[in-house]
C-alpha positions as CSV (number, residue, x, y, z in Angstrom):
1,X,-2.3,-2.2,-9.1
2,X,1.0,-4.0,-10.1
3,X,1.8,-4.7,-6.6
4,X,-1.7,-6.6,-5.9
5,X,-1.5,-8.7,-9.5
6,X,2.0,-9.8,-7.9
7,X,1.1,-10.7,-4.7
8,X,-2.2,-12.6,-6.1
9,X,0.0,-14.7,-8.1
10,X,2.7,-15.3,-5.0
11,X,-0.3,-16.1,-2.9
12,X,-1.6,-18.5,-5.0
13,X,1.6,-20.9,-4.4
14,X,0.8,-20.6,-0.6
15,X,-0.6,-23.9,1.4
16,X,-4.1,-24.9,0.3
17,X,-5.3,-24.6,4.1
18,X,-3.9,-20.8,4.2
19,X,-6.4,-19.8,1.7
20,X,-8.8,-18.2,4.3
21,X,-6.0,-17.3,6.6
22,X,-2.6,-15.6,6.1
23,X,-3.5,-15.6,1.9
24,X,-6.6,-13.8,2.3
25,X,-5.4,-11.3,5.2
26,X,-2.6,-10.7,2.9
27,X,-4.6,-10.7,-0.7
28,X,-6.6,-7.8,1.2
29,X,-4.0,-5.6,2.3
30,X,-2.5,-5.4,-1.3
31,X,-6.0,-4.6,-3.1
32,X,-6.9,-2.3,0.2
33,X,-3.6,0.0,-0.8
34,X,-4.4,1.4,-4.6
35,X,-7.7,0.5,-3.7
36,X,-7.3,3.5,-1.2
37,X,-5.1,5.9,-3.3
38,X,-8.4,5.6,-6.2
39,X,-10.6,7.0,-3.1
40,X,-8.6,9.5,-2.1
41,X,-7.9,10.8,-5.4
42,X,-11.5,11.0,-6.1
43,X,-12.4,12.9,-2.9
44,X,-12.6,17.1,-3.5
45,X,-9.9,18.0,-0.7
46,X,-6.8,18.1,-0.3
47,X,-6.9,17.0,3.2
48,X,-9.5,14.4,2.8
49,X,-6.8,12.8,-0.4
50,X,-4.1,12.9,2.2
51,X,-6.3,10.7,5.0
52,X,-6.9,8.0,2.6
53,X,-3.0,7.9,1.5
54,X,-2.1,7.4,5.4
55,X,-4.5,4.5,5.2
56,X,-3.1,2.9,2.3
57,X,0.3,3.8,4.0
58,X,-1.3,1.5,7.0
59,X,-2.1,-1.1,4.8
60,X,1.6,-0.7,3.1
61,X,2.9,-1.9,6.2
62,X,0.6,-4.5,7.2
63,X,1.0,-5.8,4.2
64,X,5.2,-6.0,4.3
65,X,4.5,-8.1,8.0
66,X,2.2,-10.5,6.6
67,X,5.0,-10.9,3.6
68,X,7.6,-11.6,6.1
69,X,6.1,-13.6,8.2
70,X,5.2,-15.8,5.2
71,X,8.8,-15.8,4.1
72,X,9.1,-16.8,7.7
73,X,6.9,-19.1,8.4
74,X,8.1,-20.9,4.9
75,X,5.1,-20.5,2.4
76,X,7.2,-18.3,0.2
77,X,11.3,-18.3,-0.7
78,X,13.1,-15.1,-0.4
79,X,14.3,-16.2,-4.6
80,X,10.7,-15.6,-5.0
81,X,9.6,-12.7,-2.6
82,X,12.1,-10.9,-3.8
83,X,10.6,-8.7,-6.6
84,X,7.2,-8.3,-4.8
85,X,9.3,-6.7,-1.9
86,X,11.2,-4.7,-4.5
87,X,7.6,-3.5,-5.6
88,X,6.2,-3.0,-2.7
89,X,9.2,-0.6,-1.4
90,X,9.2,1.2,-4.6
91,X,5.0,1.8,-4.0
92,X,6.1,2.8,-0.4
93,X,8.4,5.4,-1.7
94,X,6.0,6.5,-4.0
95,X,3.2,7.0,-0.9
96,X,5.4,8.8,0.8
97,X,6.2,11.4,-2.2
98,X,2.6,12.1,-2.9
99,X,1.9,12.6,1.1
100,X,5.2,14.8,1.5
101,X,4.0,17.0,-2.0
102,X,0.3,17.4,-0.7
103,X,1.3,18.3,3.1
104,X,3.8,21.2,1.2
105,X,0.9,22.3,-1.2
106,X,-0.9,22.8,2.2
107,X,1.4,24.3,3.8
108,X,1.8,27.1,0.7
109,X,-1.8,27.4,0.4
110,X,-2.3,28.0,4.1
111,X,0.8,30.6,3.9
112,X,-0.6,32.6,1.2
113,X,-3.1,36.3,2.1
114,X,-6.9,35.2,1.6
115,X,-8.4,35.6,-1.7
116,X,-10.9,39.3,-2.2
């Protein structure tokens, strides 16, 4: 949630004209990753958690492209991109942890004799 209220705010500095472009593509893919995660979480398997974490793991990286090509492009200084990169690789890390714990509680359950 942190990571979209950041890149709301660094959007909103972003060429008036990009507000239905780049801003918006970009304003998507931040709310489409916790936005994801809540989905999951709320789902009653295991496996159907783990499908919506590889989609907000899409939308992770789409969103770290559209970043960088802002950065690129020159709507955004790297002074100022900085932290919401720094965010955005410490919500990656933390995407990949959940996914890596779930596929191991999977791979116990699966491992263990069937229940009487």
């Amino acid at each position: 949630m942190d990571l979209a209220t950041d890149v709301h705010r660094l959007t909103k500095r972003f060429p008036s004209y990009e507000v239905f472009g780049l801003s918006s593509q970009i304003r998507r893919a931040a709310v489409s990753i916790p936005s994801n995660v809540a989905e999951g979480a709320a789902r009653r398997t295991t496996r159907e958690f783990m499908a919506f974490l590889h989609i907000a793991r899409g939308s992770f990286a789409e969103l770290e492209t559209q970043l960088q090509l802002a950065r690129d492009v020159g709507y955004v200084c790297e002074q100022d991109l900085g932290p919401t990169l720094a965010r955005l690789d410490e919500v990656g890390r933390l995407l990949n942890a959940v996914i890596s714990g779930l596929r191991q509680r999977q791979r116990l359950a699966s491992s263990l004799p069937p229940t009487p």
